[in-house]
N, C-alpha and C positions, 0 to 999 in steps of 0.2 A: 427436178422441177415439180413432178407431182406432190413429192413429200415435203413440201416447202409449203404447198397449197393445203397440203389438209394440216400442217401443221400453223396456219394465217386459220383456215378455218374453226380447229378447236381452240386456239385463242380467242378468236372472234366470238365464241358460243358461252366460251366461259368467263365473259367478260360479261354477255347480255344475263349472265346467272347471278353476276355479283350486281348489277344494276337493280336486277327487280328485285333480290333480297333486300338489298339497302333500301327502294322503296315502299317496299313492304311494312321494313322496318319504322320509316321514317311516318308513313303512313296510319302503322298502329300505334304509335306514341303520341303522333297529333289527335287519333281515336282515342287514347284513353283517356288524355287532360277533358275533354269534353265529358267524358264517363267520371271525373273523380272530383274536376276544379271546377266548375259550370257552377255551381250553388255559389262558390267562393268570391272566385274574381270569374266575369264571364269573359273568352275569349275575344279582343280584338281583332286587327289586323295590324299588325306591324307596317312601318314608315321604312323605306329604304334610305336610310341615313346611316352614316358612319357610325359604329356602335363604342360609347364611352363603357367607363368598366368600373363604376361607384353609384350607388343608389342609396339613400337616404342613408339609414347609420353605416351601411356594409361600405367598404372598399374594397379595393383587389381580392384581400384573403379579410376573411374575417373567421375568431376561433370561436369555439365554445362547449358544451360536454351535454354529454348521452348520459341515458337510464334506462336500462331494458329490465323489465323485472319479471321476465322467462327469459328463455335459450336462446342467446343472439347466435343461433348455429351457422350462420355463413360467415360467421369471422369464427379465428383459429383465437386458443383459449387464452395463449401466449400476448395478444393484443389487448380483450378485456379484461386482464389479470391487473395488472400494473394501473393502465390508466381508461380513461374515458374521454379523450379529448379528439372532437372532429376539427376540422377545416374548410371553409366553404373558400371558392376561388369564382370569381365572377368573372365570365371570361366576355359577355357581351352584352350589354343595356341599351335597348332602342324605344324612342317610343312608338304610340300606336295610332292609331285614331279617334281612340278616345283620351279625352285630359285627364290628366291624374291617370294612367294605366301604363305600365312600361313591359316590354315585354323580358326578361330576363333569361337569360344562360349562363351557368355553372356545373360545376362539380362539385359532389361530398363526397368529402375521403376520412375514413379512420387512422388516423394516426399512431404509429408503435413505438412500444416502451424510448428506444431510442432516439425516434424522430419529433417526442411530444418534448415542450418547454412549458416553462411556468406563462401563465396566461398573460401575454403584454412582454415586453422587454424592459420597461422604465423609463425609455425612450419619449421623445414626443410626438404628438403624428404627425407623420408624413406623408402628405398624398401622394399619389404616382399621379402625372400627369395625363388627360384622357387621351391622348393619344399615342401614349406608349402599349402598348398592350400587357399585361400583369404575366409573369413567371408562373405558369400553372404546375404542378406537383407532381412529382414521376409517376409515371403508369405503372411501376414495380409496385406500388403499393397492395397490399392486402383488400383492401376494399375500397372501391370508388366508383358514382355512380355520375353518370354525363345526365344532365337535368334541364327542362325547357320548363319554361311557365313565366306568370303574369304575375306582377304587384300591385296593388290599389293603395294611391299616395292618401286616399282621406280614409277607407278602412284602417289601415295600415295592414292587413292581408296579403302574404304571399304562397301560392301554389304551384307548384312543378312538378311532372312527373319525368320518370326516364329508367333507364337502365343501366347496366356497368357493369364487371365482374370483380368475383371475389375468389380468393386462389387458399384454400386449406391446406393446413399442413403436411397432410399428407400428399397433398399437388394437384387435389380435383379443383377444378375450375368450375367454378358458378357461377349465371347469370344474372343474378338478382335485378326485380323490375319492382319499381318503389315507386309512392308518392310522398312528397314533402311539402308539409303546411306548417308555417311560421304567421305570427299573430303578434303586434302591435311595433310593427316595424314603421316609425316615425322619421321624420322630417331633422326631428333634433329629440335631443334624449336628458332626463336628470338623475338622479342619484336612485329613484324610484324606478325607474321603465326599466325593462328584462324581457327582453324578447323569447317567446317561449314556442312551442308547438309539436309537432308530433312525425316521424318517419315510419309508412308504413307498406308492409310487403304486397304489390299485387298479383302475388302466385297464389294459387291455393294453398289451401294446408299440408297438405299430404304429397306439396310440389318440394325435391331436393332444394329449390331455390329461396323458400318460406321462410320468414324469422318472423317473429313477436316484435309486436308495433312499439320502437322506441320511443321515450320522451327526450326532449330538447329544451336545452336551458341557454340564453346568450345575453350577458351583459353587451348593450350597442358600445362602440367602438368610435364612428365619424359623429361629428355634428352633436357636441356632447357638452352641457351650456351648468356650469359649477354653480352650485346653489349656494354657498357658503362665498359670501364676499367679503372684504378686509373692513373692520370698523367691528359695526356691535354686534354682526354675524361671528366672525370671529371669537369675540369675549365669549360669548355664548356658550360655546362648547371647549371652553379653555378651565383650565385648571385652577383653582382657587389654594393650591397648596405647596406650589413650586416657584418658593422663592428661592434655591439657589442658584449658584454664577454658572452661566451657562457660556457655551461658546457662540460667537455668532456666526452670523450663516458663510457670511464672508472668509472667514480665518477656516471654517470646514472646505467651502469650498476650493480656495486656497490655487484659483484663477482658471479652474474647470467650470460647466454648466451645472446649474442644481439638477437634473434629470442624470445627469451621466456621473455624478459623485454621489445623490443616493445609490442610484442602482448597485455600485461597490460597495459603501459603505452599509447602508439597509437592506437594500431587498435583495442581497447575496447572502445575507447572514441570519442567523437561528439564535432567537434569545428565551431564554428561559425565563420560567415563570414565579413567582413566590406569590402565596392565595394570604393575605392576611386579615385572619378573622374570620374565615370560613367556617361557621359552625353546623352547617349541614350541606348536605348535596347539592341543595334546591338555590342556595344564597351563594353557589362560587365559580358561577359562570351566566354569560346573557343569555337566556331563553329559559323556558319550562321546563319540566320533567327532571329526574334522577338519574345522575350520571355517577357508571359504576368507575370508571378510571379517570381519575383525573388527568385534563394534559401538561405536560409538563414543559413544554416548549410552545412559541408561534413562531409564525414564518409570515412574513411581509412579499407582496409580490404585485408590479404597478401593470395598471389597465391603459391610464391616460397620464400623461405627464405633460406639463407647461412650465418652461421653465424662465421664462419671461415673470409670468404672474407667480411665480412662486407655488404651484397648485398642483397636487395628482392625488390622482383616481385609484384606491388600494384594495388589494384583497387582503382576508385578516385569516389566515388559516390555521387552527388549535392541531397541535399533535401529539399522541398517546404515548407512551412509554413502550409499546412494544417495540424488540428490535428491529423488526424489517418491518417498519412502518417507513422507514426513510426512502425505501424501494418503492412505498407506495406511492402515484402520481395522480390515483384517483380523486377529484374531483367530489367532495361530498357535502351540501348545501347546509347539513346542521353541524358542523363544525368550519361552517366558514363564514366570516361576516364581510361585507362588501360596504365604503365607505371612499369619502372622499377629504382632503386635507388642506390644510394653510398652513405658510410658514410665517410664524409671528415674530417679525423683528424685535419688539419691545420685551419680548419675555425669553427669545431668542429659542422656539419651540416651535414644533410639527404637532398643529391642532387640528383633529381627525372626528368627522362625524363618521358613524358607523351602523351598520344597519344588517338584520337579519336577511335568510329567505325566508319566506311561510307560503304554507300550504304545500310540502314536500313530501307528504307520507307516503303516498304510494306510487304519484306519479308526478313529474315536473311539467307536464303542460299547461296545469291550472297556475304554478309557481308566481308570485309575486315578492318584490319588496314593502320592506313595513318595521315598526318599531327601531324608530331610529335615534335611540336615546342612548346608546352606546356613545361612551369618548375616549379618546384616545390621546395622550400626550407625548413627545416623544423629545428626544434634547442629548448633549455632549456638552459631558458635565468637564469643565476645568480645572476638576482638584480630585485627585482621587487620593485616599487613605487606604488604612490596611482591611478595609470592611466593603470599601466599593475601588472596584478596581476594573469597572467597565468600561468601553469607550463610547458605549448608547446606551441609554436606562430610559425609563417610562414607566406609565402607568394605563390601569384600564380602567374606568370607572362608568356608570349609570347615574342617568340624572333622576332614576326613580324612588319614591320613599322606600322604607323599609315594607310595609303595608302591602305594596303594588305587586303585583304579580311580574315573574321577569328578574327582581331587584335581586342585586350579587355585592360583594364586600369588593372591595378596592384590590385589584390585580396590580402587580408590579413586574416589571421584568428588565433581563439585563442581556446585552450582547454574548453572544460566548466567544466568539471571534475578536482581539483588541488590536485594534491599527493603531498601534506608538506612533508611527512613523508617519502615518496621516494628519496628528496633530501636535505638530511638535511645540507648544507651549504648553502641553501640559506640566502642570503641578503637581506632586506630591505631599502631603500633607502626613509626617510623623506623630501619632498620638501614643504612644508607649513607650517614652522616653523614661518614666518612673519605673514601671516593670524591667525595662530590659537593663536599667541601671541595677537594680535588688538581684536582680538574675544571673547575669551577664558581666562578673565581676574583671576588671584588669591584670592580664599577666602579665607578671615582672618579667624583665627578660635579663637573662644573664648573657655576660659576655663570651660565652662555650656556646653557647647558642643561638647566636646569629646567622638567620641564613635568610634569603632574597625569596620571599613568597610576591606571588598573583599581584599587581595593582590593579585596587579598586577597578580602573576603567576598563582592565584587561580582556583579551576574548576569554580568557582562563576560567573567569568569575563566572562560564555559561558552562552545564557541562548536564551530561546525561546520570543515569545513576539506578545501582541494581535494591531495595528496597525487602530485606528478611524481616518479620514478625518474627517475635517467638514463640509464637504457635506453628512456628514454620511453614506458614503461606508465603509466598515469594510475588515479586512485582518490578516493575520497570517504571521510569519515571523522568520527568525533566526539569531543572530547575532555572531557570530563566531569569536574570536581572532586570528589575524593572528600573532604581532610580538608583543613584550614586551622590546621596547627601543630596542635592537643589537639582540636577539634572539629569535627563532620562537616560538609561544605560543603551548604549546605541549600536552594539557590534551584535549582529543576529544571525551568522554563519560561520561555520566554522570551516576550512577549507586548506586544505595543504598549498595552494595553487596562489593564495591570497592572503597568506599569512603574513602578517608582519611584525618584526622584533621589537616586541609591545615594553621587553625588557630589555634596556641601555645595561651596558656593562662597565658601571664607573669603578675609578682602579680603589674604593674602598665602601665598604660598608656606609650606606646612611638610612636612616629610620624614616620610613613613611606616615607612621600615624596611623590612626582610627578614622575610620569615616561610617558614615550612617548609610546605609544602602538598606533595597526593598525588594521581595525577591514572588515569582509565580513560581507553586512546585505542583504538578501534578503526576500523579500517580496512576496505575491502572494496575491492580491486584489481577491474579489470574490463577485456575487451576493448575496442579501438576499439569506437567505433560506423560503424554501413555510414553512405555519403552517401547520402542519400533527399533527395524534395521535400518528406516532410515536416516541419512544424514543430522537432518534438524528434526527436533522433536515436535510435537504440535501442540500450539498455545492455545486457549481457551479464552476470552479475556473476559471477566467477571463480575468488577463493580471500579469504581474509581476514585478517587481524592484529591480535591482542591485543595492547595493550604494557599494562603496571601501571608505574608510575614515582611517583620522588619526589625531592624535589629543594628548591631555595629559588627563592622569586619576589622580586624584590625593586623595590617599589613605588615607589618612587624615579625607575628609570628602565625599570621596564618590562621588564623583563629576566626571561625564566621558564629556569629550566637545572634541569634532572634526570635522574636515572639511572635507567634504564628495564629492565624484564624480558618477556621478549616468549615468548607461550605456543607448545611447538612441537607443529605436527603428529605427527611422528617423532620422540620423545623417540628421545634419545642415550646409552645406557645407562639409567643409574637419574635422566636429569635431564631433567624434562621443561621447564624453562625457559631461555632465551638472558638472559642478567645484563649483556651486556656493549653496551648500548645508551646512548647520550647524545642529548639532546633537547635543544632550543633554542630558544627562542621570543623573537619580540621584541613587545610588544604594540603598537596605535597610542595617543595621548596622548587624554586625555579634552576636552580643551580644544582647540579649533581641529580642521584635518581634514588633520594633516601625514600624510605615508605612506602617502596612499591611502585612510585608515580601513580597513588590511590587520594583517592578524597573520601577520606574516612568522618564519619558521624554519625548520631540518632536524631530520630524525632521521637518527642516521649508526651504525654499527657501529663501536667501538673495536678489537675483534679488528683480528687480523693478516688478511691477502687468503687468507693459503694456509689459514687454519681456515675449516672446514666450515662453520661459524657467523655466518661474513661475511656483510654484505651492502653493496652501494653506496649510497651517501647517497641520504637522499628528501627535495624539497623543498616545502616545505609554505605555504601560504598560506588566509588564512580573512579575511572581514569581523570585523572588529572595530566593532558596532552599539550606540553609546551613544544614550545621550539626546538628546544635543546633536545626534549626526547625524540621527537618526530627527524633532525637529523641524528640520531644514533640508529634508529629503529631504519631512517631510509639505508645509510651506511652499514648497518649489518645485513638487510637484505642485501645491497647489492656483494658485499662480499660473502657471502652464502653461493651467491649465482657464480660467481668466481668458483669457487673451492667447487661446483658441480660441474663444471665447465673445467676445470683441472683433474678432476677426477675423471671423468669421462674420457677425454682423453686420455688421463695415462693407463688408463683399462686397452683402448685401441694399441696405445706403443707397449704394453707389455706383452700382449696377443701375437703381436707381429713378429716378434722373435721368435715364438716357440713357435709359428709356422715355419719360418725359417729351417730351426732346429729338426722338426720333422722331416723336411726335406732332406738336409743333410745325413740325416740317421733315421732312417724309413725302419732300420730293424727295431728301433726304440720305441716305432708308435704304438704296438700292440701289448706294449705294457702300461698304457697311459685310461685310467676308469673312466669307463664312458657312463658310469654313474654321476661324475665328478663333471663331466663336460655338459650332459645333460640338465647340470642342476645350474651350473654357469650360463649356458643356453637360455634356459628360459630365465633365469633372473635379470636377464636384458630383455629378453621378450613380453614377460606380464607384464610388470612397468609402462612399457611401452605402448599396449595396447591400452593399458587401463586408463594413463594417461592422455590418447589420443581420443579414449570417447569422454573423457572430462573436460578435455581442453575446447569440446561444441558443448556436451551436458551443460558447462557450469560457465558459458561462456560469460553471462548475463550475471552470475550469481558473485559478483566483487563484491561486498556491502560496504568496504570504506576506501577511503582516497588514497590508502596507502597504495594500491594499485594503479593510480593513477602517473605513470611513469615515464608514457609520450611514449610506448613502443619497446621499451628496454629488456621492458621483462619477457614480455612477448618473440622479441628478436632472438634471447636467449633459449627458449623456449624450444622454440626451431633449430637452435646448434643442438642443443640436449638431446632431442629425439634424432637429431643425423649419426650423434656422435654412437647413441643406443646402437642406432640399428645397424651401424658399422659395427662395433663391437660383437654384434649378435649370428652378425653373417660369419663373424671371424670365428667366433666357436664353434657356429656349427659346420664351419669348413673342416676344423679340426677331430671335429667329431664324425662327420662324414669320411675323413680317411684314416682315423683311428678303426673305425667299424670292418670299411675294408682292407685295411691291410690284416686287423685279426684274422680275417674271412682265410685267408691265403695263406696265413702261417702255421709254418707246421705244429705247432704246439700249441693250434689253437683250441685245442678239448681245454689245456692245464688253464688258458686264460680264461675261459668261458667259465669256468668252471669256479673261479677266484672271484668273476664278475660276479656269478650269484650268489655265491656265500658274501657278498659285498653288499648285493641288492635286498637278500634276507635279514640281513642286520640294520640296514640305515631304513627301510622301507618302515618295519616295525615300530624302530627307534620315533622316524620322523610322525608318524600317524596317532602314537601316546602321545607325544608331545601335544601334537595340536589337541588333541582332546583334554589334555591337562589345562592345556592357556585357554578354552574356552569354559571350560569349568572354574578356573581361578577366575578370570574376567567374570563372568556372569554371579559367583559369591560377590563379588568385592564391585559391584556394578553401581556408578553414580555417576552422573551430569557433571561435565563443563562448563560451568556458569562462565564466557568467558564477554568481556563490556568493550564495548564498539565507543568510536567516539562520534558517528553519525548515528547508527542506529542503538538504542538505549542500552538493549542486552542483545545477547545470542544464547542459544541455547546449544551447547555441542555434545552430542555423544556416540561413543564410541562403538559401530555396528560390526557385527560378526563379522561382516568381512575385512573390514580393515583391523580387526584382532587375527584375522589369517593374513591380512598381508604383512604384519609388522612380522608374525611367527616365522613368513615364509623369507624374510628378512638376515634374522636370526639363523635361519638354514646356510642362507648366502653366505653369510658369515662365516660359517664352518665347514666352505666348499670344498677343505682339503681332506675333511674326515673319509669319505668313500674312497679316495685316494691312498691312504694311509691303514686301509681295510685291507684295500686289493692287493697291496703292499705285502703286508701278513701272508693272507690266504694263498697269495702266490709264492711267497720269497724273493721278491722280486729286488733286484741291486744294480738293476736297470736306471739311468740318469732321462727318465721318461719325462720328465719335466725341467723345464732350464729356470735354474734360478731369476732371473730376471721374468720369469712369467710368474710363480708362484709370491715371489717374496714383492712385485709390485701388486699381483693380486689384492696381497695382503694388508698390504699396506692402504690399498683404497675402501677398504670394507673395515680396517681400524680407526681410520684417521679419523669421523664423522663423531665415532664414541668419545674422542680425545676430544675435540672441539667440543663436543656437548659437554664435556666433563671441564674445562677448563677457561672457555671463554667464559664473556663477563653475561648475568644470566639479569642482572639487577632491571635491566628496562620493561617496559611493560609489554607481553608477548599477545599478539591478536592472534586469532582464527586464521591460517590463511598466511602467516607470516615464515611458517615454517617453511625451510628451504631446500638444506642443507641437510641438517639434522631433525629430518622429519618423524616425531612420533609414531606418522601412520605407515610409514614403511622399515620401523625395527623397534627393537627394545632402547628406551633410552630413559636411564635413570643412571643415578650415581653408584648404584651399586651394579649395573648393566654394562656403564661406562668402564667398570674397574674388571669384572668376568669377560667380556666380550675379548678386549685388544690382548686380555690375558692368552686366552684363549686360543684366539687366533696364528699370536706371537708362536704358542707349544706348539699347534700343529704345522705351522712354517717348517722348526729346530729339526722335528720328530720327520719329514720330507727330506730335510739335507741329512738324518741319520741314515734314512733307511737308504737312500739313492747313495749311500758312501760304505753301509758296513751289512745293507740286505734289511730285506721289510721283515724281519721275525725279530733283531737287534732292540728292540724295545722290549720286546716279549721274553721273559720269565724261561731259561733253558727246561722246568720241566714242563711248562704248556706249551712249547713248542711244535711243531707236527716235528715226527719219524724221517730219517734221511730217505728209507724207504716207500714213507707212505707221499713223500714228497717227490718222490720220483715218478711212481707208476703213473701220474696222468701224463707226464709231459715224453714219455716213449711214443718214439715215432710210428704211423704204421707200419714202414717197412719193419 
């Protein structure tokens, strides 16, 4: 009872501890708003009413971005690196007793790399209703600070102070105590207002909890009133130069809302930019000053969307050419312009006022909008040719004279992303019908000749492809059908799962014709790869190549020829594309597997050598993966898995006799090499391992569908490794009472003795060899270029240790030779092994070389495919094929000699050993 009471008691103490901290606390933050906001907004008295959770522009959450230009040292480096973007959450709005004054409560939180998004959704706004309360933001966060203070609706003035913690990398926890002042926070907001102001630390300097006074930048968000209305506002900022056929809004939207089909279409995607007419730095972007990179890209990204009125509110964000710029999420006000748009039914266009920030040099509190002479056009254009083959294109222009300070040449840009599939009436429009005629001449076909190539509509006409220079730079690349004569080419996956037999099997030849087709190839050139050990080698990727072409294919014989335009880095004047390209393709035949099952071609430069615009021929090769191949290719996998699954087994029943055998003739075991059992032993056992940590290693690592099997392969997988490790226990059973029964026999000096002169010869033997195969391998060392039909290429090559496993393979092989040693050195005419062990042995270590030598090799072989007769666990070539079963067969013969006429019967009467000297080890002690 008493320890119940003092245990009621120091709860009861440590309870009034947490009270008057918390009062403390609550007591110095209501003391320091008087200390920091007093001059701002002067303290009220709040009204006990139910608290709503939106005040003039802010609602629940409202975003916006930082600028610290010292050490923001209570945030970890990993948050300010990437982005700059807060989140204000307003968790309770009351008023006061005076009008116009609210008292306000929220949180500021910094947001990290993963948790920040582009500013806005594209969405339209959606209030939360004020009596829901708002989803406030996990307290896991990095930085966030609980905040009180007042708003002045006719200042537009807001002040808070508070506190919160911040958690470093390294795991110290900081209490950062801050105030927050925000300045022209309005009622209703236009294209101009940016609410701007300042967050700053109230620690001392020299307090771990101190950081440098950020700036605050926020475009308003609620109660947000479009300056730009439909009529002459509109014309105004619309384009005087685009009169092509555009789509209209209706066939884009295509029975979705406009706010939720831009945001797919637009503000998900990166269009590139063409400067035309830029003749200095100062004339090829909006704003002042000398820009040393140009950017090459913008990005669209929505604030406010209405989709009723046609109307949203855009960020316009320019980006550099460096590579991990795309990593970057920063927030940066002179490369971004802020504007708002209309969609003009009569021109069928997205008309965009646009507008700077100014006065961002060193700090973003002063920050304003201004200069809003920027326009923007934007549109989905109806007809694409072989020069524009985008599904968004626009313009950027200034309504300023040449004279005016600001003025830039006319921007142009184009989608990189194209949604066919979004608009399916699009048009193609052929303009190289003369060239590709003069070019592109008709093969005759003879009647030897006929064979059932790809139809035009086929999934065939899509297909990856490996890309040689002959300068021998090497590349991967994809070629893509865009149109098939008047209609868009429509199959854009390729799939084992989903394939359909695109070719009818009619019982005679008939000719299909020429058709006019249009084709996307891109390319991505790429360094060597270093030699490593391991598996896949590592790619570099470099520079890359558009080409747009069109041309005729003609189904007949397979034959693809087009003229091609290839997009250039460094437009050449006013031209930003090379015209003078010729493509070549030859496809392989549907029927049978001539060629390789390759799609062989160049693409070559027609220019002369001395224009700028030249380039050396590239040769090009791809898997061409029909039906017919894909069931021969599944068909021999699965009989591979067979013939392993047969083999494996008959290793177990040939095992099981010579146990038997031993048992019956216990005196014959100690003539049997345990060099030989040894090497049998573990040629079940590496395997076994090696493949148990590949089969989790590489569990992820399939690249193509051939693997895709519903369990087959898999199920087999698991007999294989039982059937192993049965096998393996069975050797080393046998090996296990081979050892002892030598132990015990009387004449076990003469057999030990045969053992080593066994183990000094094969030991030696076996240790050059590998040194040989890793010396021949390493001279004669080069890449597996082997072509995937998902993924473009692969790169395989061959690591030191799978050149010891194939070697140690090759051993397996010739697991009779230590046997055939001991034989000799002992004289042994001992029936130490039963035929049915040896001669099925042998039989399962020949067989593989035979199938590799005689099956049909014609279909196209992938990475991965190998099963049966795997490269990476022996020698397999045709002249391998023809030494190995040789091989194997003599040492079987040279077994049934010695175990019939004595192990020295092969051997030469005068290298024999001495009746004598053959005697003295096997006298007994007595």
């Amino acid at each position: 009872m008493k320890h119940s009471i003092f245990l009621w008691l120091c709860t009861f103490q440590i309870s009034l501890l947490c009270i008057s901290f918390s009062v403390k606390s609550v007591s110095s933050v209501a003391h320091s708003y008087s200390d920091h906001c007093y001059s701002i907004v002067p303290e009220p008295v709040p009204k006990s009413e139910p608290p709503v959770y939106e005040f003039g522009p802010f609602g629940p959450s409202q975003s916006g971005f930082y600028y610290s230009d010292g050490d923001f040292r209570v945030v970890t480096a990993n948050i300010t690196r990437h982005t700059n973007l807060f989140s204000f959450y307003t968790t309770a709005v009351r008023q006061t007793d005076k009008d116009g004054v609210f008292m306000i409560e929220g949180s500021f939180e910094l947001q990290g790399l993963l948790e920040s998004v582009l500013y806005g959704s594209g969405s339209s706004q959606i209030s939360v209703p004020p009596r829901v309360p708002p989803v406030v933001a996990d307290y896991s966060n990095p930085f966030i600070l609980k905040l009180h203070g007042f708003w002045s609706e006719s200042s537009g003035e807001l002040c808070m102070v508070g506190t919160g913690s911040a958690l470093l990398k390294e795991g110290t926890l900081l209490t950062p105590v801050a105030v927050l002042k925000l300045y022209n926070i309005k009622t209703s907001s236009s294209i101009t207002t940016l609410i701007t102001g300042t967050l700053e630390s109230l620690s001392p300097s020299n307090d771990n909890n101190y950081f440098e006074t950020i700036s605050i930048l926020m475009p308003p968000q609620l109660n947000y009133k479009f300056t730009i209305v439909s009529g002459d506002s509109a014309d105004e900022i619309s384009g005087e130069s685009d009169f092509e056929e555009n789509f209209p809004i209706d066939s884009v939207l295509q029975g979705r809302s406009f706010c939720s089909k831009f945001t797919s279409l637009v503000f998900r995607n990166v269009f590139n930019l063409q400067y035309t007419g830029c003749r200095s730095s100062k004339k090829c972007l909006p704003g002042d000053g000398v820009i040393a990179n140009l950017p090459s890209s913008i990005s669209l990204s929505a604030i406010n969307c209405t989709g009723v009125l046609k109307r949203v509110r855009i960020f316009l964000k320019f980006d550099d050419n460096i590579k991990h710029s795309r990593h970057d999420k920063r927030f940066d006000p002179s490369k971004t312009l802020i504007g708002e748009g209309i969609w003009d039914d009569k021109k069928n266009q997205l008309h965009v006022l646009l507008c700077r920030f100014l006065d961002i040099a060193n700090s973003w509190s002063n920050a304003h909008v201004g200069d809003c002479t920027t326009r923007l056009s934007l549109r989905f254009p109806t007809i694409w040719s072989i020069k524009e083959t985008s599904t968004i294109m626009g313009q950027i222009w200034t309504n300023k004279t040449e004279e005016d300070s600001g003025y830039f040449e006319n921007i142009l840009f184009r989608s990189t992303e194209n949604h066919m599939h979004a608009l399916p009436d699009l048009k193609y429009e052929y303009t190289e019908h003369y060239r590709v005629r003069n070019l592109c001449p008709e093969k005759k076909l003879g009647r030897n000749r006929r064979r059932r190539y790809p139809s035009p509509n086929s999934i065939g006409m899509k297909f990856n492809m490996l890309v040689e220079s002959s300068e021998g730079r090497t590349g991967w690349g994809s070629a893509n059908a865009l149109t098939v004569n008047s209609q868009l080419y429509m199959h854009a996956r390729l799939s084992f799962a989903s394939i359909r037999d695109d070719f009818s099997k009619p019982t005679r030849w008939e000719p299909q014709g020429r058709a006019n087709i249009s084709y996307r190839i891109d390319i991505k050139w790429h360094t060597p790869p270093k030699l490593t050990d391991e598996d896949n080698a590592s790619i570099v990727p470099d520079e890359k190549m558009e080409i747009t072409a069109e041309g005729i294919y003609d189904a007949d014989t397979g034959g693809l020829c087009m003229i091609g335009c290839r997009k250039l880095d460094q437009p050449l004047g006013n031209d930003s594309m090379d015209c003078g390209i010729l493509l070549n393709f030859q496809f392989a035949p549907v029927k049978g597997l001539e060629n390789g099952g390759y799609i062989r071609g160049e693409i070559k430069s027609i220019r002369e050598k001395s224009d700028l615009l030249y380039f050396d021929h590239l040769d090009v090769s791809s898997v061409a993966y029909n039906r017919e191949q894909a069931r021969h290719t599944i068909w021999t996998m699965d009989l591979e898995i067979a013939l392993v699954v047969i083999s494996q087994t008959l290793v177990c029943l040939s095992v099981r006799p010579q146990l038997y055998h031993s048992k019956r003739h216990p005196n014959r075991l100690p003539f049997t090499s345990l060099v030989m059992l040894v090497i049998l032993a573990l040629g079940q056992l590496i395997p076994l391992v090696l493949n148990y940590e590949a089969l989790f290693y590489h569990k992820n690592d399939q690249g193509t569908v051939l693997f895709q099997t519903g369990g087959w392969l898999e199920a087999n997988e698991v007999i294989i490794r039982i059937t192993s490790m049965v096998a393996f226990l069975l050797y080393f059973r046998i090996l296990q009472q081979a050892f002892s029964s030598r132990s015990k026999d009387g004449n076990g000096k003469g057999l030990w003795f045969a053992e080593k002169m066994t183990l000094l010869v094969t030991l030696p033997l076996y240790v050059s060899g590998a040194i040989i195969v890793l010396l021949v391998d390493r001279a004669n060392y080069k890449r597996d270029i082997v072509l995937l039909p998902i993924s473009p290429v692969d790169y395989w090559q061959r690591s030191t240790l799978e050149d010891l496993k194939s070697y140690a393979g090759l051993i397996s092989d010739g697991f009779l030779l230590p046997q055939i040693l001991f034989n000799i050195f002992s004289n042994s005419a001992e029936n130490a092994l039963r035929p049915s062990f040896y001669i099925g042995t042998s039989l399962v270590r020949l067989l593989p070389h035979v199938y590799d030598l005689y099956c049909d090799h014609s279909y196209v072989e992938y990475k991965g495919t190998f099963i049966y007769a795997n490269p990476a666990e022996n020698f397999f070539s045709n002249v391998w094929d023809v030494i190995i079963p040789i091989g194997v067969s003599l040492f079987a013969a040279i077994i049934y000699l010695q175990q019939q006429f004595g192990g020295c019967c092969i051997v030469p009467k005068r290298f024999r050993w001495s009746e004598s000297y053959e005697n003295i080890p096997m006298v007994s002690e007595s």
